[in-house]
NUKOL-454664 format. One record per residue: residue number from 1; x negated, y negated, z negated of N, C-alpha, C in turn. Coordinates in Angstrom, 3 decimals. Each point is the difference from the previous one (the first is absolute). Layout:
<atoms>
ATOM  nr   n.east  n.north     n.up  ca.east ca.north    ca.up   c.east  c.north     c.up
ATOM NUM        X        Y        Z        X        Y        Z        X        Y        Z
...
</atoms>
This chain:
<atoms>
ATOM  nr   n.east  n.north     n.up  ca.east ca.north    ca.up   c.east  c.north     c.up
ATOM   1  -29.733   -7.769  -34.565    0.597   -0.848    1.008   -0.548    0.336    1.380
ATOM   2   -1.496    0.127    0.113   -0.103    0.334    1.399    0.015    1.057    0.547
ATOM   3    0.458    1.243   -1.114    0.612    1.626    0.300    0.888   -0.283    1.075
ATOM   4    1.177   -0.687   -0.760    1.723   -0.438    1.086   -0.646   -0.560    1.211
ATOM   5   -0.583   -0.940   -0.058   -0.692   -0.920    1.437   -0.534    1.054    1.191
ATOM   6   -0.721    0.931   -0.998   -0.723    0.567    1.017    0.780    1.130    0.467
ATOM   7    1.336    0.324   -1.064    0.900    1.229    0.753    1.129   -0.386    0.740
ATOM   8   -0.007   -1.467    0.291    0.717   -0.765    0.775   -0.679   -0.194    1.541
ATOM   9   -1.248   -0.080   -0.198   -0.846   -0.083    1.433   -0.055    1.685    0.368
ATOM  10    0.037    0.669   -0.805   -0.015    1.607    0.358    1.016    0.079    0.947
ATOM  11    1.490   -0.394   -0.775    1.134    0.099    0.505    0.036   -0.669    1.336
ATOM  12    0.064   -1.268    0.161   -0.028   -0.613    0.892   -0.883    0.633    1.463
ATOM  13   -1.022    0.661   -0.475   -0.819    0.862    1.168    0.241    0.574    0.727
ATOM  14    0.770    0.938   -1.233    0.801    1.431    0.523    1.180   -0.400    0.945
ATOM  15    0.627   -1.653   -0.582    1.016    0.294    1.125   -0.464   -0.591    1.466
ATOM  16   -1.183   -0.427   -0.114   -0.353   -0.712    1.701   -0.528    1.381    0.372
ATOM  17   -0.458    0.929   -0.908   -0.467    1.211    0.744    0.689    1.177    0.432
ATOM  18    1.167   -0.470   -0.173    1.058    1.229   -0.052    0.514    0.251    1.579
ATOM  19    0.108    0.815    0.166    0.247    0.099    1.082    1.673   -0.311    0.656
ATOM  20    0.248   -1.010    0.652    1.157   -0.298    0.836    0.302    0.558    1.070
ATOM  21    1.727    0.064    0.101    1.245    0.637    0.714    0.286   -0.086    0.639
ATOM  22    0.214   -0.214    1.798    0.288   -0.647    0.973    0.846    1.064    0.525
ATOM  23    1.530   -0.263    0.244    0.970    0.600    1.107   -0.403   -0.757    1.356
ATOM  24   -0.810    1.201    0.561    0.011   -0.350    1.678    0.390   -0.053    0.811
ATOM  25    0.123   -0.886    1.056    1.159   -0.117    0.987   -0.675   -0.240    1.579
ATOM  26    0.678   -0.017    1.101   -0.591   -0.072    1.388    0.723   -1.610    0.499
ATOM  27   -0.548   -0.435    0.828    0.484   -0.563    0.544   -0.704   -0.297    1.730
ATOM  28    0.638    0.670    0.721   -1.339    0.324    1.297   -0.750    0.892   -0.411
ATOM  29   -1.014   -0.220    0.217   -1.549    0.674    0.147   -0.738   -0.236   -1.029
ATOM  30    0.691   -0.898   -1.197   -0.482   -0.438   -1.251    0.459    0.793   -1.071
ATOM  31   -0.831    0.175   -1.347    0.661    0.319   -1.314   -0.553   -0.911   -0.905
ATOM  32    1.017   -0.281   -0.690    0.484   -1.172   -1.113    0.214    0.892   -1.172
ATOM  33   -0.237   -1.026   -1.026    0.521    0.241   -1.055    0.453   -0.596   -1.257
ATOM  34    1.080    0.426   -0.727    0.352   -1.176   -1.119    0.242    0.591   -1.834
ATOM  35   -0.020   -0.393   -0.472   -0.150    0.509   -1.532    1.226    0.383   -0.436
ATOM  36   -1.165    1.697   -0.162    1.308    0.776   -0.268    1.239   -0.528   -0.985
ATOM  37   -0.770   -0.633   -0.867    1.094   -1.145   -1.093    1.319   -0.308    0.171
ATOM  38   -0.449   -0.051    1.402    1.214   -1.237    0.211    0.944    0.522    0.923
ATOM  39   -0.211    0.828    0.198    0.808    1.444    0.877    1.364    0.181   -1.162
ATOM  40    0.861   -0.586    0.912    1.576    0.812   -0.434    0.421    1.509    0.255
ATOM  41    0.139   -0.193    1.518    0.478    1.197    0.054   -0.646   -0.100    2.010
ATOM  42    0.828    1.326    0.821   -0.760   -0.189    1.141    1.282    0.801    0.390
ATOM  43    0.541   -0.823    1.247    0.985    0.835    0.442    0.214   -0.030    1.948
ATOM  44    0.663    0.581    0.633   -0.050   -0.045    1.049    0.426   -1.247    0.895
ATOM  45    0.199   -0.375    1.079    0.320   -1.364    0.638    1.368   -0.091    0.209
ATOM  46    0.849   -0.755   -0.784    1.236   -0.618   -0.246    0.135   -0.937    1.115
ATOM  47    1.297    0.140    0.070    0.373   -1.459    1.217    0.093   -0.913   -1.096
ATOM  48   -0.367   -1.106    0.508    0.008   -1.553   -1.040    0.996   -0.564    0.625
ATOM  49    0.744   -1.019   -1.116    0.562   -1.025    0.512   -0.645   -1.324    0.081
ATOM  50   -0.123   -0.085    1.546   -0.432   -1.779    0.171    0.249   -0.977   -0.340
ATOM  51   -1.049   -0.701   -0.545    0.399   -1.692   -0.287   -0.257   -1.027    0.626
ATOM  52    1.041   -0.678    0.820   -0.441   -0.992    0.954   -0.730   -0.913   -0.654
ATOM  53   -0.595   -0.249    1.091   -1.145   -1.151    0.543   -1.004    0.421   -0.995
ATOM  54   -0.337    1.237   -0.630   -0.956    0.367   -0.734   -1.738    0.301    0.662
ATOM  55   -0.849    0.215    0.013   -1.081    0.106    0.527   -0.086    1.493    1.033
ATOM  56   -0.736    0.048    0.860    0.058    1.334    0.540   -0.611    1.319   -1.143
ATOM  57   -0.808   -0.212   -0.784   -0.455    0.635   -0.658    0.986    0.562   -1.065
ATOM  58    0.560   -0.506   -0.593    1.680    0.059   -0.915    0.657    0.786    0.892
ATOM  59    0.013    1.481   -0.059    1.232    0.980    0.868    1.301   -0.721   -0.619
ATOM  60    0.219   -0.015   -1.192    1.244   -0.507   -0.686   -0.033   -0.059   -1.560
ATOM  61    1.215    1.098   -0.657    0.123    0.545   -0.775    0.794    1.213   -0.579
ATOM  62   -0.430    0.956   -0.876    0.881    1.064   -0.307    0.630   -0.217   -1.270
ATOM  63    1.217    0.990   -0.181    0.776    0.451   -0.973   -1.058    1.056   -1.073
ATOM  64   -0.688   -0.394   -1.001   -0.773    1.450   -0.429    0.814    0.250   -1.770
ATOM  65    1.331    0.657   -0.201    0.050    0.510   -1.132    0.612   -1.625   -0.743
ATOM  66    0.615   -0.957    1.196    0.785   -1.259   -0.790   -1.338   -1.155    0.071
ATOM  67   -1.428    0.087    0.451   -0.907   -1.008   -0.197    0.180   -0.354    1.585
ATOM  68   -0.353   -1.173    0.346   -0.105   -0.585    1.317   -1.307   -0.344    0.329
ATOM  69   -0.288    0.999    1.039   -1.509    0.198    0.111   -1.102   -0.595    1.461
ATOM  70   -0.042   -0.658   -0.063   -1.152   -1.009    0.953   -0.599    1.056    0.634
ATOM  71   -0.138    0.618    1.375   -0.610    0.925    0.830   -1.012   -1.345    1.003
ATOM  72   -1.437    0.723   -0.179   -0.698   -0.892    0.779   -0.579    1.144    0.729
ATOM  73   -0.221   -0.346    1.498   -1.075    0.910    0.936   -1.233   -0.449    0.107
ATOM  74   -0.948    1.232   -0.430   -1.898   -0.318   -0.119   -0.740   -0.226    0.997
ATOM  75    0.792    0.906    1.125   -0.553   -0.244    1.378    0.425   -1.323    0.662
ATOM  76    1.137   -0.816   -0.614   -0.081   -1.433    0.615   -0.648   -0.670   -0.254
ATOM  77    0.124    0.018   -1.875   -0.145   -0.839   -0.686   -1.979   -0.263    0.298
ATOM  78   -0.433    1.079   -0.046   -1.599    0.167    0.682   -0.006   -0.510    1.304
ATOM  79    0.726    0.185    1.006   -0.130   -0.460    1.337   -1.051    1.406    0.874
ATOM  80    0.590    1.227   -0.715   -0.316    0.875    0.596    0.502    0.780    1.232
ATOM  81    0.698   -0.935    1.144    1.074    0.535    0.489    1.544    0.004    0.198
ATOM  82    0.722    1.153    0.803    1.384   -0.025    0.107   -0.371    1.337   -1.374
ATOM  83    1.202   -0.045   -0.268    0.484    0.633   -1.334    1.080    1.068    0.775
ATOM  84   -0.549    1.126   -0.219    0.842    1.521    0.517    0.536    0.947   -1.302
ATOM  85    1.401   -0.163    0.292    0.604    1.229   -1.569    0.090    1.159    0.701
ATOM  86   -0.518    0.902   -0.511    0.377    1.478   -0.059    0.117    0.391   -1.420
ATOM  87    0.111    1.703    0.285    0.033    0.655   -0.977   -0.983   -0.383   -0.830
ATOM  88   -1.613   -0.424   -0.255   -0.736   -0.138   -0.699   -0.209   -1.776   -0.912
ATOM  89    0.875   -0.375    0.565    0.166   -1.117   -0.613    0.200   -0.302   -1.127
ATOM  90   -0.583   -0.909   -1.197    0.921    0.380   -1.259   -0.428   -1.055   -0.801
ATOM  91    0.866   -0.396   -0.949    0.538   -0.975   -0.846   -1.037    0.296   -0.886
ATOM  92   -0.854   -0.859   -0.640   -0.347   -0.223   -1.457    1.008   -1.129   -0.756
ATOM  93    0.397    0.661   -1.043    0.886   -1.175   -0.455   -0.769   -0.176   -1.728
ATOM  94   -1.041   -1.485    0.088   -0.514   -0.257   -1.040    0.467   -0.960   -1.086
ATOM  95   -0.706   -0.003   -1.258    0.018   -0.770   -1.086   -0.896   -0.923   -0.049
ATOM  96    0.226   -1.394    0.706   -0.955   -1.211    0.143    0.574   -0.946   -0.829
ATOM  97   -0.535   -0.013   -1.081    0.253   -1.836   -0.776    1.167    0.336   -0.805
ATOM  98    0.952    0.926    0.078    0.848   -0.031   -0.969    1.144    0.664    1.177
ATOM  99   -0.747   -0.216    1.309    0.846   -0.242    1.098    0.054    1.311    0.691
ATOM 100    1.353    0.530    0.937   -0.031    1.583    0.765    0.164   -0.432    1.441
ATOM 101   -0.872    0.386    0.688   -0.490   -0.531    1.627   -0.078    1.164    0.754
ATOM 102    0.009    0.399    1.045    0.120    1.109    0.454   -0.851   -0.766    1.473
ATOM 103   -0.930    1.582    0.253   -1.384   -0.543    0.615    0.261    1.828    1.037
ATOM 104    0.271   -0.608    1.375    0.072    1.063    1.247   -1.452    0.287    0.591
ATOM 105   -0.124    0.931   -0.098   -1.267    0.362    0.208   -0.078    1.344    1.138
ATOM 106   -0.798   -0.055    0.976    0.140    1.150    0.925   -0.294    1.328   -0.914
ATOM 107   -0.718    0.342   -0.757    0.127    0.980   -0.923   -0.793    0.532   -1.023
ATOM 108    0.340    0.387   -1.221   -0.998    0.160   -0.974   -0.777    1.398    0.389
ATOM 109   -0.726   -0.425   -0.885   -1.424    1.142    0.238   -0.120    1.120   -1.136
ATOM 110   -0.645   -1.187   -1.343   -0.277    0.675   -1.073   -0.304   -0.627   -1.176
ATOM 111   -0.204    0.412   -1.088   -0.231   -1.055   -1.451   -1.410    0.167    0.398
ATOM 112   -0.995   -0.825   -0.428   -1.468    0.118    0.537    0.025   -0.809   -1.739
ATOM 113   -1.436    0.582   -0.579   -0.737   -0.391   -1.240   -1.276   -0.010    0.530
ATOM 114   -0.119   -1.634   -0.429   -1.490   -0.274   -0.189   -0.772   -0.426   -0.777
ATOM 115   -1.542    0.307    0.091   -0.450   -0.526   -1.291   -0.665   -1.521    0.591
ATOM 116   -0.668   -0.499   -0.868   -0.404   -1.505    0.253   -1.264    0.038    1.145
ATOM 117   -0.494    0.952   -0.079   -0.798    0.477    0.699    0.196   -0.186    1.723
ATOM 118    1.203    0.204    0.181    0.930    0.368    1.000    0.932   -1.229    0.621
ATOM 119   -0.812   -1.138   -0.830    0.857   -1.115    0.399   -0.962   -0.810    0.474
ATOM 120   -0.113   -0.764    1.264   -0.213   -1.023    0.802    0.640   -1.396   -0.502
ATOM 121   -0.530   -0.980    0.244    0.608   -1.689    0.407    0.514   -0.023    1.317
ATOM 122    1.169   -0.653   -0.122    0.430   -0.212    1.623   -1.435   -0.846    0.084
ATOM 123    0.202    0.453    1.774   -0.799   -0.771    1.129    0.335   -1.370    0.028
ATOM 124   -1.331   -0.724    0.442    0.067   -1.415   -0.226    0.302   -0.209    1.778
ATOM 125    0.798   -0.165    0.669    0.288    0.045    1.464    0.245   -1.474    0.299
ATOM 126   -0.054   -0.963   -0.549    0.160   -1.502   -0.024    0.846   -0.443    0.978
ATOM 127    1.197   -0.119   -0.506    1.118   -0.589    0.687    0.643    1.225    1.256
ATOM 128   -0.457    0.915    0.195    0.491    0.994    1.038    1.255    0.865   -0.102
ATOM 129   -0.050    0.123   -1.249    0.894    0.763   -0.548    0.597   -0.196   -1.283
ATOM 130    0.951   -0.386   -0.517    0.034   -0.440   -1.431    0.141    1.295   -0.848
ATOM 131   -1.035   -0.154   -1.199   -0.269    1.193   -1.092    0.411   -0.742   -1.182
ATOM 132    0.791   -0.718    0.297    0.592   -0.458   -1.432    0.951    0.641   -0.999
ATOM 133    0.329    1.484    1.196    0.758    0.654   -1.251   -0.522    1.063   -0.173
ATOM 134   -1.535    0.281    0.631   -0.542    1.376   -0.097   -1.192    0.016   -0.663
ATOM 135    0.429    0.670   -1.199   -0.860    0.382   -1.502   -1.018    0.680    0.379
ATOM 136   -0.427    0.532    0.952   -1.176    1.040    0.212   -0.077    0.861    1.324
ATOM 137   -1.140    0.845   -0.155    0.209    1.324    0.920   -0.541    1.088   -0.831
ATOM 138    1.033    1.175   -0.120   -0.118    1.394   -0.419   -0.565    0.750    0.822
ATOM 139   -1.156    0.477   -0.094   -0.564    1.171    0.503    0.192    1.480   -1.117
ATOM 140   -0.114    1.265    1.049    0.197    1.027   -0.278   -0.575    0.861    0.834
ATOM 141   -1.016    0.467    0.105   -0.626    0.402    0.760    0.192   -0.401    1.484
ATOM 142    0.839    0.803    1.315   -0.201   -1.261    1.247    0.903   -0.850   -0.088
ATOM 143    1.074   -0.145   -0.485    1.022   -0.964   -0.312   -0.269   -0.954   -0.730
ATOM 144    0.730   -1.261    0.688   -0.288   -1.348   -0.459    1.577   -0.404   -0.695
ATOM 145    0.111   -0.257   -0.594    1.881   -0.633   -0.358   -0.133   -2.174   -0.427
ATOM 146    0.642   -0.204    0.460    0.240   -1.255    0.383    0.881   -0.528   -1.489
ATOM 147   -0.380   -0.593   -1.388    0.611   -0.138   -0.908    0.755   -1.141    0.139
ATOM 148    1.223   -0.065   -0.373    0.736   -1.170    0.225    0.245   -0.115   -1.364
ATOM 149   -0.086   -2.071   -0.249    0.807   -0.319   -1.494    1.052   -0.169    0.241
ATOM 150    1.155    0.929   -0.268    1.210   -0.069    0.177    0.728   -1.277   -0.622
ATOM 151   -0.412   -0.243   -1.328    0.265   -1.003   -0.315   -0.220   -1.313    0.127
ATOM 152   -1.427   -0.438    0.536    0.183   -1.024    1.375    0.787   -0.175    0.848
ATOM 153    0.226    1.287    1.046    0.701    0.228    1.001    1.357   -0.225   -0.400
ATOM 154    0.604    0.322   -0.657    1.375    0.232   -0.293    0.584   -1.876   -0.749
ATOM 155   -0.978   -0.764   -0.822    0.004   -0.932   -0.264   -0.061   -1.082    0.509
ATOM 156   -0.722   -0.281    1.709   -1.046   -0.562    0.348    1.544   -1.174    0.431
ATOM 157   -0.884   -0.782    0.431    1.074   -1.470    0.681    1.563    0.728    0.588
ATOM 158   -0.557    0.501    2.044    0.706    0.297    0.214    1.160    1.016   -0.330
ATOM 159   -0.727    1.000   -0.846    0.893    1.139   -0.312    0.652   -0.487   -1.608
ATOM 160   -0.092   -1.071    0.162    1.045   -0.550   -1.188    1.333   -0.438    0.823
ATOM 161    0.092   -0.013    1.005    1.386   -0.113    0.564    0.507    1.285   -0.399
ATOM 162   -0.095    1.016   -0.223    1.065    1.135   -0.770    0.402   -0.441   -0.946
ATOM 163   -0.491   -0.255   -1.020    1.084   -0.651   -0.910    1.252   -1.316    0.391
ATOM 164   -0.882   -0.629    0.592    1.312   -1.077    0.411    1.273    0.840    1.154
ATOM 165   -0.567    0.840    0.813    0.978    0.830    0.984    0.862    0.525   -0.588
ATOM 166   -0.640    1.163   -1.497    0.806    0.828   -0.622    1.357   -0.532   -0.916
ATOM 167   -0.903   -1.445   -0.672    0.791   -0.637   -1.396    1.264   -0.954    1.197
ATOM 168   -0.138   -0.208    0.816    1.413   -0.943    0.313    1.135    0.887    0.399
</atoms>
């Protein structure tokens, strides 16, 4: 009996020790990142269709393949700024909750793997900044990456108005 127990705590080890996936992204002068998991697909910047009286952060929504897809901007939704499309602009369109959201991002970088080693606690910044959706900080030698819980983020109060925008 305590063979299984103890090849259950083995197991369990291996997976906090395993090293995790992050598709990296820019936003400004920052790099972010979110689990590779949950990565659909990544495509270039689509015109959206707007939904009135929706939040500034809500560009709209797209047509992707018959699904109706919730486009949110990172640089609003952060309060990083005016939000500039060019050529480098580009769509993550993820798998949150069951749910397909599409997340504009000034531009991806790279898949980054880390080991646990390599992972930080967000900063305790008390009330300055809210880190309520940011899982950590990734280091990599001089690079820092900014981990976001997408699934916070994508869940949280306000950004539950996509579902009510999309479903009426």
């Amino acid at each position: 009996m305590s063979t299984v127990a103890e090849s259950r705590e083995k197991q369990s080890a291996a997976v906090v020790d395993a090293p995790a996936e992050f598709l990296t992204f820019r936003l400004g002068d920052e790099e972010y990142g979110v689990d590779i998991l949950k990565v659909q697909e990544i495509r270039g910047y689509d015109s959206v269709t707007r939904i009135p009286d929706a939040p500034d952060f809500i560009k709209g929504v797209i047509n992707l393949r018959g699904t109706i897809v919730p486009v949110v901007d990172m640089r609003i939704k952060f309060r990083l700024g005016k939000a500039e499309y060019n050529e480098f602009t580009v769509m993550i369109i993820l798998n949150v909750s069951g749910r397909v959201v599409g997340m504009v991002v000034d531009s991806v970088s790279d898949v980054m793997q880390l080991g646990s080693e390599q992972l930080r606690p967000p900063p305790d910044i008390a009330g300055a900044v809210s880190s309520k959706f940011i899982t950590g900080i990734g280091t990599l030698e001089d690079r820092m990456l900014i981990l976001v819980d997408i699934e916070k983020l994508m869940s949280s109060q306000d950004m539950a108005l996509i579902e009510s925008a999309t479903v009426q």
